[in-house]
C-alpha positions as CSV (number, residue, x, y, z in Angstrom):
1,X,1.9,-18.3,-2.3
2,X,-0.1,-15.1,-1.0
3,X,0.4,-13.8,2.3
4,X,-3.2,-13.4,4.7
5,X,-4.4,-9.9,4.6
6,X,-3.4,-10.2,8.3
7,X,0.3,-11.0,7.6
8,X,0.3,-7.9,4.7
9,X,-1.9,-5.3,6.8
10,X,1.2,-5.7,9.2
11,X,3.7,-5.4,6.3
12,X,2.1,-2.4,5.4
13,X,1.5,-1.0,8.9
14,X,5.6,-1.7,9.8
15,X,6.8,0.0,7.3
16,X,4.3,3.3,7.6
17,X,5.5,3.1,11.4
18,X,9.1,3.4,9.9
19,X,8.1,6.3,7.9
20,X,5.9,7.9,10.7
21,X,9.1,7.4,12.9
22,X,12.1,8.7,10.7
23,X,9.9,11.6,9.0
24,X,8.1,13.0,12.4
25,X,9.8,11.1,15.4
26,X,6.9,10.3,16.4
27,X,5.6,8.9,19.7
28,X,3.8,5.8,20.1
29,X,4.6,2.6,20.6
30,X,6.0,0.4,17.3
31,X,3.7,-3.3,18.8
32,X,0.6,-1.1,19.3
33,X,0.6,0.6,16.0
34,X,1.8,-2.7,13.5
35,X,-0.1,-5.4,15.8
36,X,-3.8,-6.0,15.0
37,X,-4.5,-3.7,17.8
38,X,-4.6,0.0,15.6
39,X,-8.4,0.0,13.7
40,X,-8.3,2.6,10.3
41,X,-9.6,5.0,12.3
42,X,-6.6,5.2,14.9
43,X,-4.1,5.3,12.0
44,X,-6.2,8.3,10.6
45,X,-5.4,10.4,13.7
46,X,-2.0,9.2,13.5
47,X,-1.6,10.6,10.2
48,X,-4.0,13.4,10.3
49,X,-1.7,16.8,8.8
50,X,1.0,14.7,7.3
51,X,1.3,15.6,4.1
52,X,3.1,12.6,2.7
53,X,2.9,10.6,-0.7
54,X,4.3,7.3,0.5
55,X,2.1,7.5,4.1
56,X,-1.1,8.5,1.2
57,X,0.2,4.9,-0.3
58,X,0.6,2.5,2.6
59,X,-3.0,4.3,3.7
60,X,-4.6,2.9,0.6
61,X,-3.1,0.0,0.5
62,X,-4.7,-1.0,4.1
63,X,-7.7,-0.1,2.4
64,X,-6.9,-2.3,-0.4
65,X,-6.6,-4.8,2.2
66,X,-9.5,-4.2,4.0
67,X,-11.2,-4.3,1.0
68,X,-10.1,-7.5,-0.6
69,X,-8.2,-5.4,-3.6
70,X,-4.8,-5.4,-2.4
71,X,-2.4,-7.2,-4.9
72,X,-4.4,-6.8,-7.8
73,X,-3.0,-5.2,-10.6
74,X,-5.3,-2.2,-11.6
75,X,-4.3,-2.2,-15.3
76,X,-4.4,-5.9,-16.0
77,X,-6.8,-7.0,-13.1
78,X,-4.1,-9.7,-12.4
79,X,-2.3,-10.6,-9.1
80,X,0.7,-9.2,-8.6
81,X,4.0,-11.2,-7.4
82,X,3.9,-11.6,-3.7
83,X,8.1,-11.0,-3.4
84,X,6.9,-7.4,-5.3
85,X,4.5,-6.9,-2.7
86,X,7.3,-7.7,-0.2
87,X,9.8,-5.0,-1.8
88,X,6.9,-2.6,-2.4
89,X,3.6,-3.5,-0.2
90,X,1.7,0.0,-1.2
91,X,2.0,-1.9,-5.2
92,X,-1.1,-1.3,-7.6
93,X,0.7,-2.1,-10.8
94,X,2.1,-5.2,-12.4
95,X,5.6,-5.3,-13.9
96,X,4.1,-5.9,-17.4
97,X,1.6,-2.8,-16.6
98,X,4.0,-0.9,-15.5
99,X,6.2,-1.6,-18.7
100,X,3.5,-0.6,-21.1
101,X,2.8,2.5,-18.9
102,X,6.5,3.9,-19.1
103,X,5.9,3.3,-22.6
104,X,3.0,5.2,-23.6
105,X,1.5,6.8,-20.3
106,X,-1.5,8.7,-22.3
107,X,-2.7,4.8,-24.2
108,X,-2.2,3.1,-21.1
109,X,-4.2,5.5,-19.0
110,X,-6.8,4.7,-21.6
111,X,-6.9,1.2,-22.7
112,X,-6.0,-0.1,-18.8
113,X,-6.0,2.3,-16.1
114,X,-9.8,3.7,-16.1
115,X,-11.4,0.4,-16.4
């Protein structure tokens, strides 16, 4: 069964705050920034000159949240496994995807990814 956006947009949001936290110590306070209370544009200021690949993830993932993409695979257009989205929430990429992309990046680019 899928999670609400609402229970993955704080998925997402905990573990950027982790992140945020261990990469820059930052300082605000873990409730404010994971509960519903931190818009996009709040979490932009938060990350404004951090020059991270996983915090460019989790960002568009929210996005992907907001909207009404997230968990859909972008090769295969299917949805992708909740307990995946669990392990990994910033996922774009089904397992079978992801399979025939490791193959043959170059044909999968392609035949899936620019659809």
């Amino acid at each position: 069964m899928k999670r609400s956006s609402r229970a993955m947009r704080s998925l997402v949001l905990s573990r950027m705050f982790d992140l945020l936290d261990q990469t820059y110590g930052i300082d605000i306070d873990r409730e404010e920034f994971v509960g519903e209370r931190a818009s996009l544009h709040e979490i932009d200021a938060v990350l404004a000159f951090k020059s991270d690949p996983h915090l460019d993830e989790l960002r568009g993932a929210l996005e992907r949240i907001d909207d009404g993409s997230y968990g859909v695979c972008i090769g295969c257009k299917m949805d992708i496994d909740q307990r995946l989205l669990d392990e990994e929430p910033a996922r774009r990429i089904c397992p079978k995807c992801e399979k025939e992309y490791n193959r043959s990046p170059s044909a999968c680019m392609e035949t899936h990814m620019l659809r």
